[in-house]
C-alpha positions in Angstrom: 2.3 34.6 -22.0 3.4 37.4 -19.5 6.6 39.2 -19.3 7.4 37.5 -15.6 6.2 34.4 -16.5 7.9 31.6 -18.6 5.0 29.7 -19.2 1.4 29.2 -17.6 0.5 25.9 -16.6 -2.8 24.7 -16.0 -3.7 21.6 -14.0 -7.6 20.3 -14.1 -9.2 19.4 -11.4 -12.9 18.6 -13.0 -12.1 15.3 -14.0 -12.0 14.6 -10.0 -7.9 14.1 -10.5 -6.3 12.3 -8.0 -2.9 14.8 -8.2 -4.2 17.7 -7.0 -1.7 20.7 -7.2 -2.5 22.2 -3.8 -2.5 19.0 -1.8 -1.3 16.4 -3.0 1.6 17.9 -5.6 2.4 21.2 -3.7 6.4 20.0 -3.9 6.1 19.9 -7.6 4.5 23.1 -7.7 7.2 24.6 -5.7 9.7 23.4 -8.1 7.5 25.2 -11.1 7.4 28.1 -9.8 11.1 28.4 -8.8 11.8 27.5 -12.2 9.4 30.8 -13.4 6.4 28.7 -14.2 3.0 30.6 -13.4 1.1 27.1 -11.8 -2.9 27.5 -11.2 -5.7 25.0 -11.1 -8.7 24.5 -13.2 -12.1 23.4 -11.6 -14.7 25.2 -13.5 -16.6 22.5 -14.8 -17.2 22.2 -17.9 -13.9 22.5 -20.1 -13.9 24.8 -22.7 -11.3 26.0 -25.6 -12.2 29.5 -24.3 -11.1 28.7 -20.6 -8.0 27.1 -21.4 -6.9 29.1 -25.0 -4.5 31.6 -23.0 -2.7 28.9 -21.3 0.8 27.2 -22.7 0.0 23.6 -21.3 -2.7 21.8 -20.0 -2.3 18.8 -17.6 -4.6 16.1 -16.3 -3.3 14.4 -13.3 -4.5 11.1 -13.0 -8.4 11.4 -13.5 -10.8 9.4 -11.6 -14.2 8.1 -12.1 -14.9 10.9 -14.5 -15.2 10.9 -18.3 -15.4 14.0 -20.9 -18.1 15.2 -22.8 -17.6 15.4 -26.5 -17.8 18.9 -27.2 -15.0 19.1 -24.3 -12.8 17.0 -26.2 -13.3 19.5 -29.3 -12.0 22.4 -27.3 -8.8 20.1 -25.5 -8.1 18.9 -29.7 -8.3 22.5 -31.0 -6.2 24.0 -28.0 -3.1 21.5 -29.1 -3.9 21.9 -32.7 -3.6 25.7 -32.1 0.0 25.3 -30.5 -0.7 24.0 -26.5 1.1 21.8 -25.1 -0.7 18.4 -23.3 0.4 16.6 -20.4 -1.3 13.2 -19.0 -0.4 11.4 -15.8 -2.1 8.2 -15.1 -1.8 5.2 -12.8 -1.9 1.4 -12.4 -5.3 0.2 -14.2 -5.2 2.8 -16.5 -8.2 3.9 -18.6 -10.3 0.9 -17.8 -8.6 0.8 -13.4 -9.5 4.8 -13.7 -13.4 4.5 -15.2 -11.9 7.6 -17.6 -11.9 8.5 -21.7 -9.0 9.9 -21.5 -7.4 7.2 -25.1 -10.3 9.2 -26.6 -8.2 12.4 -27.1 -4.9 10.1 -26.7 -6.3 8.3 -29.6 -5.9 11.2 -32.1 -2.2 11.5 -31.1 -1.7 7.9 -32.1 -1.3 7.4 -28.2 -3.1 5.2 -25.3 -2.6 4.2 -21.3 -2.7 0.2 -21.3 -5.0 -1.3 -18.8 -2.3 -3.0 -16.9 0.5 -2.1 -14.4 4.3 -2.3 -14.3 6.3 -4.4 -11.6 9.8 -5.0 -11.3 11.1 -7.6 -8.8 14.7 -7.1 -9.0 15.3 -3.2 -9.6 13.3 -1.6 -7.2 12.6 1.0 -4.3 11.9 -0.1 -1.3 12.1 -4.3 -1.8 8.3 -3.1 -3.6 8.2 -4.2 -7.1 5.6 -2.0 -8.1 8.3 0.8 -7.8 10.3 -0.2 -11.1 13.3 1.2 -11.3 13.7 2.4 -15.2 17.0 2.8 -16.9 16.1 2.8 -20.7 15.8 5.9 -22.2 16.1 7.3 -26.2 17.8 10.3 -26.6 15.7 13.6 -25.8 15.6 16.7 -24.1 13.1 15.0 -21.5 16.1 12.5 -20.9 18.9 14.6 -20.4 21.1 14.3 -17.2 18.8 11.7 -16.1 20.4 8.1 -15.3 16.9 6.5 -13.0 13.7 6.7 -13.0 11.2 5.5 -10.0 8.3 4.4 -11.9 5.1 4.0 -9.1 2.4 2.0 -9.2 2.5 3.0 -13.1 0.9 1.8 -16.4 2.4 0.8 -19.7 1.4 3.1 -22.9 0.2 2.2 -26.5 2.6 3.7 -28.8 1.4 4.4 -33.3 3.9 5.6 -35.7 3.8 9.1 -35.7 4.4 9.1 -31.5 7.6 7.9 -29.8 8.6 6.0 -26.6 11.1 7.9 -24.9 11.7 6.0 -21.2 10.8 1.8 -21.0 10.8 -0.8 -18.7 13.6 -3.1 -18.4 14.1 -6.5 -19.7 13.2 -8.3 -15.8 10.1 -6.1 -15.5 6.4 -7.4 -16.3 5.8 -6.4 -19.2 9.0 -6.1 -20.2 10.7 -3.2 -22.4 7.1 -1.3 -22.1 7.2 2.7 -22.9 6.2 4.4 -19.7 6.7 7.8 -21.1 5.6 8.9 -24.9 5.8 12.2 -26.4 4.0 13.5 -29.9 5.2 16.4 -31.8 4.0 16.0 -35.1 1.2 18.7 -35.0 1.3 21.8 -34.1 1.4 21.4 -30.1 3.2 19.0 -28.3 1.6 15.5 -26.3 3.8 14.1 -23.5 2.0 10.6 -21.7 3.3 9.2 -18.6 1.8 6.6 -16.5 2.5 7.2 -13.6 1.3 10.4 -11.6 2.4 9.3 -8.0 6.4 9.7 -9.1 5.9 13.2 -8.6 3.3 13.3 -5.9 4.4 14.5 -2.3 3.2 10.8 -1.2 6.6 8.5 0.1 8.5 12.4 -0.6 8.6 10.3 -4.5 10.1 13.7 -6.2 13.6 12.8 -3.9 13.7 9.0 -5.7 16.5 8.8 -8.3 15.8 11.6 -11.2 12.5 12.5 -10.7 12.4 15.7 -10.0 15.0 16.5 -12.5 12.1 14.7 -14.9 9.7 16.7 -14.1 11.7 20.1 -15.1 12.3 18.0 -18.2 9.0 17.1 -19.3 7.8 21.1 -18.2 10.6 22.4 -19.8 9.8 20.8 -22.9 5.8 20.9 -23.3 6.4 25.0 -22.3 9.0 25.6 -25.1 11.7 26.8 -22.4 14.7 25.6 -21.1 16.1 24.4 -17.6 18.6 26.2 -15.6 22.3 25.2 -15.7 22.1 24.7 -12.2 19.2 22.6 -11.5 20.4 20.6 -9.8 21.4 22.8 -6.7 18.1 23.9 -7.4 16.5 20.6 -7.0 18.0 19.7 -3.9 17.5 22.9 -2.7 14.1 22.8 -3.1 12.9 19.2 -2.8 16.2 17.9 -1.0 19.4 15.3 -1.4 17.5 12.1 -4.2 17.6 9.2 -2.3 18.8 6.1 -4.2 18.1 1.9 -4.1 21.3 2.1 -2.8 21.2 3.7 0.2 17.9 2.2 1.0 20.0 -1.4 0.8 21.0 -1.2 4.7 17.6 0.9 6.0 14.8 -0.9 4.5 13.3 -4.1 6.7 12.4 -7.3 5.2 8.7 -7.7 4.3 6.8 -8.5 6.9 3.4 -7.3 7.9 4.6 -5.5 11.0 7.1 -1.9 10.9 10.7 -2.6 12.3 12.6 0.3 14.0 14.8 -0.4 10.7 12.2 1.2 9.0 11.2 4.0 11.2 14.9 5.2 11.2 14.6 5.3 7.9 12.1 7.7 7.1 13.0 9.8 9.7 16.4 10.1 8.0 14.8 11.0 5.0 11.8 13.1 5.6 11.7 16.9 5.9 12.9 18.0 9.2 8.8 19.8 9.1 7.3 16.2 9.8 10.0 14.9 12.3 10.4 18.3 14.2 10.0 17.4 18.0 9.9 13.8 17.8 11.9 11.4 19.5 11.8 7.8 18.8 11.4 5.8 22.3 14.0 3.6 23.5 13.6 0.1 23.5 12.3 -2.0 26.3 14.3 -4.4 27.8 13.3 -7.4 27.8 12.0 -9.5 31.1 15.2 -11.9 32.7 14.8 -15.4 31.3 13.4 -17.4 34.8 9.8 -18.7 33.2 11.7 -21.7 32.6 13.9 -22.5 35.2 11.8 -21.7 38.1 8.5 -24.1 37.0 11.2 -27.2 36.3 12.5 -27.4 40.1 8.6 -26.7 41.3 7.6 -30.0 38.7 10.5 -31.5 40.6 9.1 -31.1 43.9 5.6 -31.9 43.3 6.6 -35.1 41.8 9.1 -36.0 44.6 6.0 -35.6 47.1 3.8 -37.6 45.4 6.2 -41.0 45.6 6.6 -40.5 48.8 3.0 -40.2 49.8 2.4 -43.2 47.8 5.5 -45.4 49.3 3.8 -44.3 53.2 0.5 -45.4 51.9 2.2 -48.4 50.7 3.9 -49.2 53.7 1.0 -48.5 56.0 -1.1 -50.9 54.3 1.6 -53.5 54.0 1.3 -54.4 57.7 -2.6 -54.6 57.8 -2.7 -57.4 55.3 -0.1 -59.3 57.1 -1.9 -58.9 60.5 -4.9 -59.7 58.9 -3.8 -63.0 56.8 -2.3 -63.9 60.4 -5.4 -64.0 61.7 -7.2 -65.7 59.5 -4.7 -68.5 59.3 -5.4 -69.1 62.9 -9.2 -69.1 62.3 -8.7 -71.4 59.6 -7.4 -73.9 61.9 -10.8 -73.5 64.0 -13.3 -72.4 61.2 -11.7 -73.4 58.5 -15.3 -73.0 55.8 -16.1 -69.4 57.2 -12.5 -67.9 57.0 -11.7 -68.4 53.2 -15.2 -66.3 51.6 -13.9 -63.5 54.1 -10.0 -63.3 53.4 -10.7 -62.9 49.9 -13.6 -60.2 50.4 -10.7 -58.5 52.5 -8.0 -59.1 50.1 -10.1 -57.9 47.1 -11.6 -54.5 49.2 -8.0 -53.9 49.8 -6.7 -54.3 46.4 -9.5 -51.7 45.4 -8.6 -49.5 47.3 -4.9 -49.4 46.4 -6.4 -48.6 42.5 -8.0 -45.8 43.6 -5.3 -44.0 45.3 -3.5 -44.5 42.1 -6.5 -43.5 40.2 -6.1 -40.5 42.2 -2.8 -39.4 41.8 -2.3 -39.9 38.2 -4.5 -37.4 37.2 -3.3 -34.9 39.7 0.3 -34.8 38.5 -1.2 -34.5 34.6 -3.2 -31.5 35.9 0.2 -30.1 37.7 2.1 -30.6 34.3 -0.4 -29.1 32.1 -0.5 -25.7 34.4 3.2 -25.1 34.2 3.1 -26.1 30.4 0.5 -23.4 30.2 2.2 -20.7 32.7 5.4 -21.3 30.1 3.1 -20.7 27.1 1.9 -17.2 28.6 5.1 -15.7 30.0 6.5 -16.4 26.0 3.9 -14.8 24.4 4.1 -12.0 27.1 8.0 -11.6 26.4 7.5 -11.6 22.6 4.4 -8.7 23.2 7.4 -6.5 24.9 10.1 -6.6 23.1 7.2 -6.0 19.7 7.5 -1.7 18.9 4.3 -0.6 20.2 2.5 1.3 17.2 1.0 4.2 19.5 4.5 5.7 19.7 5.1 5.9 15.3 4.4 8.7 13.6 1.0 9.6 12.7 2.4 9.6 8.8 4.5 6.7 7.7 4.9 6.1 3.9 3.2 3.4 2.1 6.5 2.3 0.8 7.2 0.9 4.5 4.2 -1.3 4.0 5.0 -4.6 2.7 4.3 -5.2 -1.2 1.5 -8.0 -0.4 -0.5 -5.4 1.7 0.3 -2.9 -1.8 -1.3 -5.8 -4.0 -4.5 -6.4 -1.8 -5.3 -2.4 -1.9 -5.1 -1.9 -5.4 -7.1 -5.5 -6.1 -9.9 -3.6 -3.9 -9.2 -0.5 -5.5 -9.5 -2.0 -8.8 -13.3 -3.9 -7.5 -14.2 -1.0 -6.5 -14.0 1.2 -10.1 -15.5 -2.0 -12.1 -18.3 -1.7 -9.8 -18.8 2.3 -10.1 -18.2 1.8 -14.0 -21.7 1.6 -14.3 -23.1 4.2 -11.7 -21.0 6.5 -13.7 -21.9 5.5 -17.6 -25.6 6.0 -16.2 -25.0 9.5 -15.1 -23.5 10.4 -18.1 -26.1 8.9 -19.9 -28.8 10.9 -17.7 -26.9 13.8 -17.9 -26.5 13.4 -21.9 -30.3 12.8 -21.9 -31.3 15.9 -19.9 -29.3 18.0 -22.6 -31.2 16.7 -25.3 -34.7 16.9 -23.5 -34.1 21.1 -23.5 -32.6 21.2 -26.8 -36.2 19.7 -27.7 -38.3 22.0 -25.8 -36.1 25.0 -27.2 -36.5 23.5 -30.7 -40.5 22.7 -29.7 -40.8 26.5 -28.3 -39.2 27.8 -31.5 -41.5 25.7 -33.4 -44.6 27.1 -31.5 -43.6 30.7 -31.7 -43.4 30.7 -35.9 -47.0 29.3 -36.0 -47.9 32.1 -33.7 -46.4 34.4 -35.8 -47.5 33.0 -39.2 -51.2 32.9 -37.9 -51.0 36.6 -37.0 
């Protein structure tokens, strides 16, 4: 340990992490290195007790799809049995979601990440229940001044006897009254387990939920053997800004539904750094079209209706005087031809009857076709009104949290997500196994050459 420096603290990034400290945790390494913490990364694959042996703790931040090698489990063991300090963050899934070893080393420490997640319908961030709230904590120096917890899209941990749950779920939450943070100090180094690695990612700003940045100095503070500052808290919101709270979010946040409401948007840009939202202006709101869809087809249906009776009463009244005219006449040939007249008056009287069904045939079907176009025009100039007074999506950010996203979306990416490491489970347990294979191949042909060169020498 320097003179400058409070502690040195390592994260890995061979295990292909998913908390990466100079992208997607820069605002926690910010607050390390305010507090005097020397903060660098580790990607010099493989691990090694030499590589890590001047550090004061090691952290693995969520890996991914990536498992350790025995002999790099040796070095992690002997660097906390020789007075380290080791820190795990995980995430929904845990070992089994992640494809990782990591209950391996855990293991030793009487310690494990469960292969589950934690929701909490009622006490939440966001209306999302996969960002429990947790408010049960034992007393401890990782606990102190802290009141909430945002627990992200987080597992539950397997806690033995000599290790000790220090912050749990609630008793609403699923599972219920599960650690979420364990610590082991029995040894000579010091274990601290939490499952979720996204609570202090820069993701949805999560440091400025509740107390989680005033964790994270906690659980530093402790693994490194040092203590906090007496202001930290001015420190805290100095650095990562004013922790945002389930009850301010009561009024801002939108109901769940799949689309973003200007409810929302005002939200985040009341809470995100003034860096993201420099420049932009939300745009104002369309107003919507003047209600006359309605009220101008009705009087146009009106119309068309009133001219078809009357075509249809002159038709009528036209042909009204024909027949008479033309039963006239044929009552005054019936007095002279009297067998000829009847076949053609009825010929007559049926043609004209005919014809009076077919004009009606006619006209039926033309007033159904002039209904069912201005029950269609109605239908369009709706949907056309509900289109304009919709936010248009072009004008949003270009980075919206995924806390605005409604918690059935949430669900449906990490089912995928979770498909899509059972299905890699196997690509990677066959590259490990190849890889395992090749190392024992040239440990054979170094043995074999060995072998070869004493005969050489025993012949000479």
């Amino acid at each position: 340990m320097g003179c400058f420096w409070l502690a040195r603290i390592l994260f890995d990034e061979t295990q292909n992490e998913r908390g990466r400290i100079f992208s997607s945790l820069t605002n926690l390494r910010t607050l390390l290195e305010s507090l005097g913490h020397e903060v660098d990364l580790h990607n010099d694959a493989p691990l090694s007790f030499k590589k890590i042996q001047d550090q004061d703790v090691l952290v693995f931040a969520c890996p991914d799809q990536s498992k350790l090698y025995a002999y790099e489990i040796k070095g992690i063991l002997r660097f906390v049995e020789e007075g380290g300090s080791l820190l795990v963050l995980s995430n929904a899934g845990g070992e089994k979601g992640l494809c990782t070893n990591m209950n391996t080393i855990l293991s030793h420490f009487n310690l494990g990440l469960k292969n589950n997640q934690v929701l909490d319908e009622t006490h939440n961030m966001y209306e999302l229940s996969s960002y429990a709230i947790l408010n049960q904590f034992e007393e401890h120096a990782i606990t102190e001044g802290i009141e909430k917890v945002c627990f992200i899209v987080g597992c539950s941990l397997n806690v033995g006897k000599e290790a000790r749950g220090i912050i749990s779920s609630d008793d609403d939450a699923e599972p219920n009254n599960a650690v979420c943070l364990a610590i082991n100090e029995e040894k000579n180094g010091k274990v601290c387990v939490f499952g979720s690695y996204l609570s202090f990612a820069d993701r949805s700003h999560a440091l400025r939920f509740v107390d989680n940045a005033r964790l994270a100095v906690n659980i530093f503070s402790w693994l490194s053997g040092s203590e906090p500052p007496e202001e930290v808290e001015a420190l805290i919101e100095e650095i990562i800004g004013k922790p945002i709270t389930p009850e301010e979010l009561e009024k801002e946040v939108p109901p769940e539904t799949p689309e973003i409401s200007a409810k929302a948007v005002d939200a985040y840009f009341k809470y995100a750094p003034k860096e993201e939202t420099e420049g932009y202006e939300p745009p104002p709101l369309k107003e919507p079209p003047p209600e006359t869809s309605a009220e101008a087809t009705e009087p146009k249906v009106q119309k068309e209706e009133a001219s078809t009776e009357e075509k249809e009463e002159e038709k009528t009244e036209t042909t009204e005087p024909k027949v008479q005219k033309e039963e006239a006449s044929t009552e005054e040939k019936e007095e002279e031809k009297t067998e000829t007249t009847e076949p053609k008056i009825q010929k007559e009287e049926a043609s004209t009857e005919e014809k009076e069904e077919e004009k009606t045939e006619t006209t039926e079907p033309k007033i159904q076709k002039e209904e069912a176009s201005t029950e269609e025009k109605e239908k369009a100039l709706q949907i056309t009104k509900e289109e304009k007074q919709k936010p248009s999506f072009q004008t949003l950010p270009t980075r919206i949290p995924m806390a605005l996203l409604p918690s059935d979306l949430t669900e449906i990416l990490m089912e995928i997500h979770n498909m899509r490491n059972v299905l890699t489970e196997i690509r990677i347990e066959l590259s490990n196994f190849s890889r395992d294979l090749l190392h024992t191949l040239r440990e054979i042909l170094l043995w074999l050459e060995k072998a070869f060169s004493r005969e050489k020498r025993e012949k000479q």
